[in-house]
Wavefront OBJ file of the C-alpha trace (Angstrom):
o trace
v 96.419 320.361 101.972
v 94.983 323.938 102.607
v 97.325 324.850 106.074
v 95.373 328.228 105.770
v 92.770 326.980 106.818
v 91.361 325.032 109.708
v 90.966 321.990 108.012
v 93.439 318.991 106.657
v 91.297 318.801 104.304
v 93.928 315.523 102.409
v 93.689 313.976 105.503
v 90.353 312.334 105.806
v 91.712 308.367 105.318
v 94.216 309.252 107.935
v 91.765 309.942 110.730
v 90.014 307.299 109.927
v 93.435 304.762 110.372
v 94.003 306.691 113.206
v 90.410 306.465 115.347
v 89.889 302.922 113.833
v 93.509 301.459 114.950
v 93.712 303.898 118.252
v 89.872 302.392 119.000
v 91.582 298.792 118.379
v 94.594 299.274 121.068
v 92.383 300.069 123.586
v 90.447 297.121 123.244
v 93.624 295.188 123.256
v 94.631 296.923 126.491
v 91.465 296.893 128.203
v 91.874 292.682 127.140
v 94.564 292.134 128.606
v 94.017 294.209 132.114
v 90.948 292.114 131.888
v 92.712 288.558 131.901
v 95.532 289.648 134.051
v 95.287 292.487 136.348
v 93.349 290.803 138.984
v 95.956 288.301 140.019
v 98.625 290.250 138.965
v 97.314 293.376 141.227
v 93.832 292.486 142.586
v 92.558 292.022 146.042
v 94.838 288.579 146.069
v 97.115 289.838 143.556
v 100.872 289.467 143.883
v 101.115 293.538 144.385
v 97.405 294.548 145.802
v 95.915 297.828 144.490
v 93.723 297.985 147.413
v 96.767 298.127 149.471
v 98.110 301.084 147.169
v 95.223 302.909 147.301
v 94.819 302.829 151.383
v 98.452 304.059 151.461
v 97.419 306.832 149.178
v 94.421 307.378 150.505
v 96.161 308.506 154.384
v 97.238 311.417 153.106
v 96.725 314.341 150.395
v 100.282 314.346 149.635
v 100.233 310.538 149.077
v 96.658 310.725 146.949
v 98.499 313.367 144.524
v 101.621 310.580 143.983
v 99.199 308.874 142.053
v 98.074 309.765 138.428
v 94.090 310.045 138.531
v 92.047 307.266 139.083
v 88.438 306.342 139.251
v 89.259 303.944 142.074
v 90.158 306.527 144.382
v 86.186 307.810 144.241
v 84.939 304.747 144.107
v 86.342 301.359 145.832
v 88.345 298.950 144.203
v 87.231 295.727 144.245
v 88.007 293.147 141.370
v 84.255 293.076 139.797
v 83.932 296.507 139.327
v 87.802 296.604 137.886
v 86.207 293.298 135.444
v 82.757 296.036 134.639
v 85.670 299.063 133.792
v 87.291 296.515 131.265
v 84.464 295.251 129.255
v 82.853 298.309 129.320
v 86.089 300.280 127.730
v 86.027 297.099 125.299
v 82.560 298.129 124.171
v 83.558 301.257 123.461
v 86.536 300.811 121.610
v 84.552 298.093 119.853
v 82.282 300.877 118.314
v 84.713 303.298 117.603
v 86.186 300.514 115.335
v 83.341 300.132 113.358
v 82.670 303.885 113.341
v 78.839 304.182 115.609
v 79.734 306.967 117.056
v 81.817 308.765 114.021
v 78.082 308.824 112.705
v 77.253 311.856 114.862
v 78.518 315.173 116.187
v 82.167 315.542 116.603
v 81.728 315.170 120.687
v 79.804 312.190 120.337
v 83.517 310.161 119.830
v 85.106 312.734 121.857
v 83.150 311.386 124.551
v 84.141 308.039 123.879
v 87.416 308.066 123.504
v 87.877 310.974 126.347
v 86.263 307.491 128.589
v 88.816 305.179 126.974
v 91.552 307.330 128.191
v 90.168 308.232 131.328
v 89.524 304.283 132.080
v 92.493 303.015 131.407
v 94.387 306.017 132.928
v 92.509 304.934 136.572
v 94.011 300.701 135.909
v 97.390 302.193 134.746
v 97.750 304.450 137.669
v 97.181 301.403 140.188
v 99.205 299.097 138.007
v 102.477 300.059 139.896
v 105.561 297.815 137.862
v 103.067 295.781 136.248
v 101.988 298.941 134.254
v 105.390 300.693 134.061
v 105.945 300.695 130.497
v 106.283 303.776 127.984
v 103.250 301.922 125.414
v 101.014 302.600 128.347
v 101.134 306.527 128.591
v 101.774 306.129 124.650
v 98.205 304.911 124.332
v 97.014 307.107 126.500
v 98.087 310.233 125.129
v 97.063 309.129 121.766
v 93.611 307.963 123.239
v 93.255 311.826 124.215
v 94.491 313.278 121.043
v 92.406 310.784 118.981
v 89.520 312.515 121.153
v 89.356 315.504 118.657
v 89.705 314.291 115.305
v 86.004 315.014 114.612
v 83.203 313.037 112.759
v 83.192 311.070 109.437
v 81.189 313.703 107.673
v 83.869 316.608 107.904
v 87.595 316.470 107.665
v 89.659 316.200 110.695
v 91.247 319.306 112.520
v 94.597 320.734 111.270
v 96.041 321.392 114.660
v 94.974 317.641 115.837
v 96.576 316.037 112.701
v 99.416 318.321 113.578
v 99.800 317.439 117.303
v 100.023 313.609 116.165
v 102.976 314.322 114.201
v 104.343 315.804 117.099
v 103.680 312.404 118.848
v 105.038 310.708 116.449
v 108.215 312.911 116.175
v 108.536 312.645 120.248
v 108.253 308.931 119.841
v 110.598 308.605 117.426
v 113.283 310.833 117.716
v 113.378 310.608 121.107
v 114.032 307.054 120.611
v 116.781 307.554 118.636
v 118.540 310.083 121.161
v 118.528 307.570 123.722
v 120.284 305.148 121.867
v 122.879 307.354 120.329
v 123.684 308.459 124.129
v 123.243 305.196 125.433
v 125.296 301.968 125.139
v 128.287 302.059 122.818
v 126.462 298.911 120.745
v 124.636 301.403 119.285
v 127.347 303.660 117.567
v 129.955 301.270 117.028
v 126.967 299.427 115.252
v 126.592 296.141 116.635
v 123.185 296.638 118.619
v 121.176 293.839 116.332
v 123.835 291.521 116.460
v 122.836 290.998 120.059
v 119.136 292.346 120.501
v 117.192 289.555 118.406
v 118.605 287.184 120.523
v 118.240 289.178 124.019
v 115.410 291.144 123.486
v 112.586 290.644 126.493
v 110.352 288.061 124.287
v 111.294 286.809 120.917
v 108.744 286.211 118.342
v 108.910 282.678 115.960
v 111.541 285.230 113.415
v 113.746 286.018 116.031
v 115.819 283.205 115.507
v 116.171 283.222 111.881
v 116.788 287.221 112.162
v 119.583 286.463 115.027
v 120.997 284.022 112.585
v 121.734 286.685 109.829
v 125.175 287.941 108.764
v 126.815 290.950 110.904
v 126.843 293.054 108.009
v 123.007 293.051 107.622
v 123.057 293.587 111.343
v 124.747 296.742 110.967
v 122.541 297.733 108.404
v 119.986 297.367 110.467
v 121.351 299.744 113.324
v 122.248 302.284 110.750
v 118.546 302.371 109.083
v 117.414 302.396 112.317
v 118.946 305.581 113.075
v 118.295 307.400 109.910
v 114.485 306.150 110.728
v 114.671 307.620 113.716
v 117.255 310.280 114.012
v 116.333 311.892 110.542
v 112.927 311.166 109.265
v 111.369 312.396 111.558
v 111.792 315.596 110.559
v 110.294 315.345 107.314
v 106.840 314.279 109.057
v 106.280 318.093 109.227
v 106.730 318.414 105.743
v 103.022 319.378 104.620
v 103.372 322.568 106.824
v 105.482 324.313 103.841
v 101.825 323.806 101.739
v 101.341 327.198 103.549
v 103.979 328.847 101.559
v 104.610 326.541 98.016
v 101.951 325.365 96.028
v 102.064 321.846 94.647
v 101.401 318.184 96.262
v 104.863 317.930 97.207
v 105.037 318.786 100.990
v 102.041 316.216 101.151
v 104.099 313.517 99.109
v 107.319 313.977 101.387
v 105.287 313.636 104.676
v 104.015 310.348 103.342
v 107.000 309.133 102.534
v 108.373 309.860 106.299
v 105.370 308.121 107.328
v 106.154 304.896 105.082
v 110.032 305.010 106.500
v 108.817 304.592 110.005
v 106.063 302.194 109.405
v 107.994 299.589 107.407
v 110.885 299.912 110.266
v 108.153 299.351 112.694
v 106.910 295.980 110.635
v 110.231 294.842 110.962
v 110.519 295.085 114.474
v 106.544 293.946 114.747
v 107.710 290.238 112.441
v 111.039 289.737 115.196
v 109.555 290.606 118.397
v 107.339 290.931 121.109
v 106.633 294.760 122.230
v 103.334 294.725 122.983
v 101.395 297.691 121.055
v 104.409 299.896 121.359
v 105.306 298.701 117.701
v 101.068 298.731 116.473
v 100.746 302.199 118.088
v 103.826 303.755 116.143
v 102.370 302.386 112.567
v 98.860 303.594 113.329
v 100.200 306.938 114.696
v 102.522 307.080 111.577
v 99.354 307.020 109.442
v 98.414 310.715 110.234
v 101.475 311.550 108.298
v 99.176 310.020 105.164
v 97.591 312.693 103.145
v 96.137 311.964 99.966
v 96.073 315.187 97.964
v 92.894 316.266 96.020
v 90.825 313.740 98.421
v 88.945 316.901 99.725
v 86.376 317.207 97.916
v 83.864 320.058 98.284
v 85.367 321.052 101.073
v 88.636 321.571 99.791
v 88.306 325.051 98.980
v 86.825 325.777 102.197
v 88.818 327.279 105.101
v 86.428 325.469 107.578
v 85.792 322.444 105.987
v 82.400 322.299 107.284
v 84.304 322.194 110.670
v 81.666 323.648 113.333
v 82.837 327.022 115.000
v 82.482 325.592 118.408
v 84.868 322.232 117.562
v 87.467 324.586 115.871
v 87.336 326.703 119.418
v 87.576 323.298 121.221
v 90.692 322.192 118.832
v 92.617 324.828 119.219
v 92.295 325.246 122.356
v 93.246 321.713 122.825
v 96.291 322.375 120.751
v 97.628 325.466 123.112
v 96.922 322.744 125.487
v 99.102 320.207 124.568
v 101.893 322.775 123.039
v 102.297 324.544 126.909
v 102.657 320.784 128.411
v 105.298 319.498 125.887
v 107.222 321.808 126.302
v 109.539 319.968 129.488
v 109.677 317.107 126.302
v 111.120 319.338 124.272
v 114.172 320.124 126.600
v 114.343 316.678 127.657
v 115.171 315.564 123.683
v 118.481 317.900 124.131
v 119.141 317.109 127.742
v 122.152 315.865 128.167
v 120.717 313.514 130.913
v 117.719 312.567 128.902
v 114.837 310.757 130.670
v 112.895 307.761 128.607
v 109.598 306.725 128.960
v 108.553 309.963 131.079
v 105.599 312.015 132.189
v 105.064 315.631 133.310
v 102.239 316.245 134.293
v 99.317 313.940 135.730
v 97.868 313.787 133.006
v 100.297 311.532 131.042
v 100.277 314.202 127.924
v 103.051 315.921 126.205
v 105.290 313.045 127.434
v 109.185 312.030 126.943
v 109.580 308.628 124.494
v 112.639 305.965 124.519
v 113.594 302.684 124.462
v 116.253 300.363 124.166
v 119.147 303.446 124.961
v 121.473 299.530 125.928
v 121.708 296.225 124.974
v 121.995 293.559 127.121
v 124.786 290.928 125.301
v 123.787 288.081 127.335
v 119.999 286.483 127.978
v 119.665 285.111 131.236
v 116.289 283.491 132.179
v 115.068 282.539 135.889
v 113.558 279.251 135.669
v 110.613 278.059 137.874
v 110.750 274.498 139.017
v 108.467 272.415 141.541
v 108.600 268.941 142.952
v 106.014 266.916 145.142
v 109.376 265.209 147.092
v 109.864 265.657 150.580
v 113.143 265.819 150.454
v 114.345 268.832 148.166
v 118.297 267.966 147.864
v 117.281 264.291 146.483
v 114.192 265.692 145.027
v 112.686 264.910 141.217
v 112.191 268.749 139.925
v 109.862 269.619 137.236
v 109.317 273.758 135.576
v 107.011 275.569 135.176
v 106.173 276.965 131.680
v 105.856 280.578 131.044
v 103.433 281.728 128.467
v 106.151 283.846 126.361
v 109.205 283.956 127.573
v 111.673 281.240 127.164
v 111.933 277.586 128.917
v 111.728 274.624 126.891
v 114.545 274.788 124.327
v 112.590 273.128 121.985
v 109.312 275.323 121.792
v 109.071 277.796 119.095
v 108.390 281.610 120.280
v 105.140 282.983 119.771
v 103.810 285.962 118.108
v 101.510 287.637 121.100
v 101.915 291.484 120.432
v 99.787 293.765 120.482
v 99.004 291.501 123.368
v 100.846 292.208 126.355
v 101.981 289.423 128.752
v 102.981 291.547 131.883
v 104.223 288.745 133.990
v 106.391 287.318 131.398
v 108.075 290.628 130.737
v 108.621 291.469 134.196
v 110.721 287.549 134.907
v 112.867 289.549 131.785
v 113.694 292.467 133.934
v 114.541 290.384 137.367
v 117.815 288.994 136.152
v 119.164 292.202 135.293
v 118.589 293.801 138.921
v 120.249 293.348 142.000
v 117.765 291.766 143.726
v 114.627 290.027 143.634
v 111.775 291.918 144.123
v 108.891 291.574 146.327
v 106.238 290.611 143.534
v 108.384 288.046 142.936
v 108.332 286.615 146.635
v 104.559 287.043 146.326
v 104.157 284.850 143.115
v 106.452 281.863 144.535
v 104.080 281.992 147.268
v 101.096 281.432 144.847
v 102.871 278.720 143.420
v 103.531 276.564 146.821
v 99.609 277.163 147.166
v 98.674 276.343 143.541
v 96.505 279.316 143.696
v 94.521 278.931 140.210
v 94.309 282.709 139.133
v 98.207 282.887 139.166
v 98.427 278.845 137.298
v 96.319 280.531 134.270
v 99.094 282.976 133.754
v 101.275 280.056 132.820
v 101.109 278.020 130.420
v 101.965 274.986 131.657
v 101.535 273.859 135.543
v 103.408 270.337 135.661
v 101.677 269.432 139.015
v 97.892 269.759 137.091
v 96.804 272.432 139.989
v 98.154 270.430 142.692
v 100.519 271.752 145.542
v 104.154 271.472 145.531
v 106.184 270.569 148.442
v 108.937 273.134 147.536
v 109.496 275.245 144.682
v 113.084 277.031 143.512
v 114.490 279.521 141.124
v 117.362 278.738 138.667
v 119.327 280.571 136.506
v 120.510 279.894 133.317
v 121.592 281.477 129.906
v 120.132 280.953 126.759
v 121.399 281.828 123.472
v 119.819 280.905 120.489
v 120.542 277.785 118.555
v 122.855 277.665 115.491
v 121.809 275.974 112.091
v 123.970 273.103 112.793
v 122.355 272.446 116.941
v 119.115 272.725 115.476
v 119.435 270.165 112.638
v 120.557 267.647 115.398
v 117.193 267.803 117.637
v 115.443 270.920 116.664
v 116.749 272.643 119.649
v 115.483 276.509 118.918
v 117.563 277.269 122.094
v 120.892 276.393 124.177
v 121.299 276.393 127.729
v 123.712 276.200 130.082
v 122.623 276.531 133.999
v 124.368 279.192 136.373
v 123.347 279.110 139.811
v 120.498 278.760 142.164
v 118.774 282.160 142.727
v 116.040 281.153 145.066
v 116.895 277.713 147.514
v 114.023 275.575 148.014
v 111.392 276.882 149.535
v 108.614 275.290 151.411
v 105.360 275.517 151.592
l 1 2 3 4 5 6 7 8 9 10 11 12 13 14 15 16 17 18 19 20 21 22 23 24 25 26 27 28 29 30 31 32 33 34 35 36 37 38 39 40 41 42 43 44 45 46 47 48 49 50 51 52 53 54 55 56 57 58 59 60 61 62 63 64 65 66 67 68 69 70 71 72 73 74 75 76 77 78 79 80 81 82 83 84 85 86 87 88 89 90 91 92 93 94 95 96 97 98 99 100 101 102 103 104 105 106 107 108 109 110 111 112 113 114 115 116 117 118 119 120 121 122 123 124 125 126 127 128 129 130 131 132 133 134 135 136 137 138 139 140 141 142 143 144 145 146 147 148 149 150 151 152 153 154 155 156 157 158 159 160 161 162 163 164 165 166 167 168 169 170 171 172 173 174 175 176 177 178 179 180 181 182 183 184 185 186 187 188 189 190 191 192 193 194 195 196 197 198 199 200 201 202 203 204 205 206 207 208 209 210 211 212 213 214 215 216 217 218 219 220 221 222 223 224 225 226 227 228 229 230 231 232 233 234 235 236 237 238 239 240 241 242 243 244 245 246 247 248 249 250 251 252 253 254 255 256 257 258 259 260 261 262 263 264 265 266 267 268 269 270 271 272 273 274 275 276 277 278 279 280 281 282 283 284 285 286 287 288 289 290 291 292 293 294 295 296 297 298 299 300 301 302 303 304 305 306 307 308 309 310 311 312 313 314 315 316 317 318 319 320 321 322 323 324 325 326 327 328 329 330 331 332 333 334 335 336 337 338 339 340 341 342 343 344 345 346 347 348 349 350 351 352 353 354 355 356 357 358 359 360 361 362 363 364 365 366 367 368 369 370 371 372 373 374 375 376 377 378 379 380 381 382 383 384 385 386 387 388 389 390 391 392 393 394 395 396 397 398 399 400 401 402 403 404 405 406 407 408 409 410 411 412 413 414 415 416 417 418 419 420 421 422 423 424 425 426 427 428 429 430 431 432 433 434 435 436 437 438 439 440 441 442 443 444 445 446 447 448 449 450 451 452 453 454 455 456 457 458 459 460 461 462 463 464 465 466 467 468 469 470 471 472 473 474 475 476 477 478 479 480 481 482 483 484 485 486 487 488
């Protein structure tokens, strides 16, 4: 790789993983705003964004709460939220087969520049339904992904650089929050609880749970040299400025390959959305192939237009002036996860996981047709991920993200219900059909209950022994009553 010059020139497959796979999330995320955002958050939705949007909309100090959105230009209503999401799924659909890679290097800045400005105006409306760290991951990378160029000349140095940066962020800021976090994580028994209580297994979470301690500890202490370590040795190709030889290339690579088999570990025993996805595609900018240059190896340009290196770096000062509040947070000794700057979601602060929770305790729906509701028949309702029946198998759904489900993780764990939650017991006494076909299984067949209830109860996974009796995957036991019957 020529660092001398303007061009990463050995980097060529890696903006190609890197446009292709970013293209890909999108279209994922775009998917699943499409299928749920409207009764999650639409005019009948459980949290309204119309609602949010006239509160913001009183006031200038209000409107600048909010990160930008189309939707404050234009009104919300729930078609033109449907038109935003297939048309950002068009898009991404032809940056994945590479149309508009085919021309000028702003003809997929353009396109990706919409991606991220579409989604930014549905996550910035999403309120708690869009509160996760994959969703300003995504968009940050949408932006960088922006400036990697065309097909027919190699990608930017600075951009390549920048994702590394993202990466390193991402990672090692992960890492710092656990090491300050809960003491599971340093006396190294994290993974002997986190299979089993993480917010949605996946069909190996079981059979990972079920391992011995000792590879359980193993897993917490590769996990911190993936994160606490490597990531360091993703800048490796910069020292190509000063030594000669493929080396620096070779070591970068082999940081990359670290965090993306770490990353297919945790993408075969869980559920996390496209947090997991986006770190293995970002991880692929680390991917040089020395001597893949070709002509324009010797060439401090590359065949990189003047005007696009002008853009580029620019864009790099950019981004280097706005991370800078990331960088302090990484040594902060009160370090924020999952956090933004600026309004513009870039240069942002990256954690997860900084606790364990050593117990899983799941609020269960149920519903009966009875009149009376203390000598009542009750029957549940079925969750599309998370867990209920103790005999159903998890399900692989990342990159797809089921918002509902992951919020009914998060309620047990607070100190009170929250208003959403009021709001989608409500839909249920009224069998509203948007909010059934976020279920997967209604047992009154879109029918009204007389009185619906919340129970709680903890699950922990099933040994080899309780599942060779029935083929229970979990074990139950119930606690209490969260939510008494209520009426409709």
């Amino acid at each position: 790789m020529d660092m001398d010059g303007f061009a990463a020139v050995d980097f060529g497959f890696a903006r190609e993983a890197l446009q292709r796979g970013i293209a890909g999330l999108f279209a994922v995320a775009f998917l699943s705003s499409l299928n749920q955002f409207r009764p999650l958050l639409g005019e009948r939705g459980l949290m309204p964004a119309p609602d949010l949007l006239a509160w913001a909309g009183s006031s200038k100090s209000r409107r600048r709460m909010l990160h930008p959105t189309l939707f404050t230009r234009i009104r919300y209503s729930d078609r033109r939220l449907a038109g935003l999401c297939w048309t950002g799924m068009l898009i991404a659909i032809g940056l994945m087969v590479g149309l508009p890679q085919l021309g000028p290097p702003w003809v997929p800045m353009i396109c990706f520049l919409l991606l991220w400005g579409g989604y930014m105006s549905i996550t910035s409306i999403g309120q708690t339904f869009y509160s996760f760290g994959w969703e300003m991951l995504l968009l940050e990378a949408g932006f960088l992904a922006a400036f990697l160029g065309s097909g027919d000349q190699p990608p930017p140095t600075v951009v390549i650089v920048l994702f590394w940066w993202l990466l390193f962020r991402l990672e090692f800021g992960a890492g710092m929050i656990k090491i300050r976090g809960g003491r599971e994580w340093r006396d190294l028994t994290a993974l002997t609880y986190h299979h089993e209580t993480q917010p949605m297994p996946g069909p190996l979470s079981r059979q990972a749970h079920l391992l011995p301690r000792w590879f359980h500890r193993g897993e917490v202490l590769g996990n911190h040299f993936a994160q606490l370590v490597v990531p360091f040795f993703l800048f490796a190709p910069l020292l190509s400025i000063w030594v000669a030889g493929d080396w620096p290339i070779v070591i970068g690579a082999v940081a990359a390959g670290i965090v993306v088999l770490t990353q297919l570990w945790l993408i075969v025993t869980g559920n996390f959305a496209w947090l997991n996805w986006a770190t293995v595609v970002i991880a692929f900018s680390a991917l040089g192939l020395p001597g893949s240059g070709g002509s324009h190896a010797d060439d401090a340009t590359g065949g990189i237009p003047l005007y696009w290196i002008v853009i580029t770096c620019a864009v790099g000062l950019l981004l280097l002036v706005l991370s800078w509040p990331a960088l302090r947070n990484l040594f902060a000794r009160r370090q924020l996860m999952n956090a933004s700057f600026n309004r513009w979601q870039l240069g942002n602060a990256y954690g997860a996981f900084g606790t364990v929770t050593k117990e899983r305790i799941e609020l269960i729906v149920e519903g009966t047709e009875d009149a009376d509701p203390d000598a009542a028949v009750w029957s549940e309702y079925e969750f599309t991920g998370k867990p209920g029946d103790v005999h159903r198998i998890p399900r692989q759904f990342a990159p797809y993200h089921l918002r509902l489900d992951w919020l009914m993780w998060f309620l047990p764990l607070g100190h009170s219900l929250q208003d959403w939650f009021a709001s989608f017991l409500v839909r249920l006494l009224e069998a509203d059909a948007p909010t059934l076909r976020l279920l997967r299984h209604d047992p009154f067949e879109g029918r009204r209950p007389r009185w619906v209830r919340v129970i709680s109860y903890r699950y922990r996974f099933a040994s080899r022994a309780e599942h060779r009796v029935d083929g229970a995957v979990w074990v139950r036991d119930r606690r209490r009553v969260v939510v008494r019957p209520l009426g409709g």
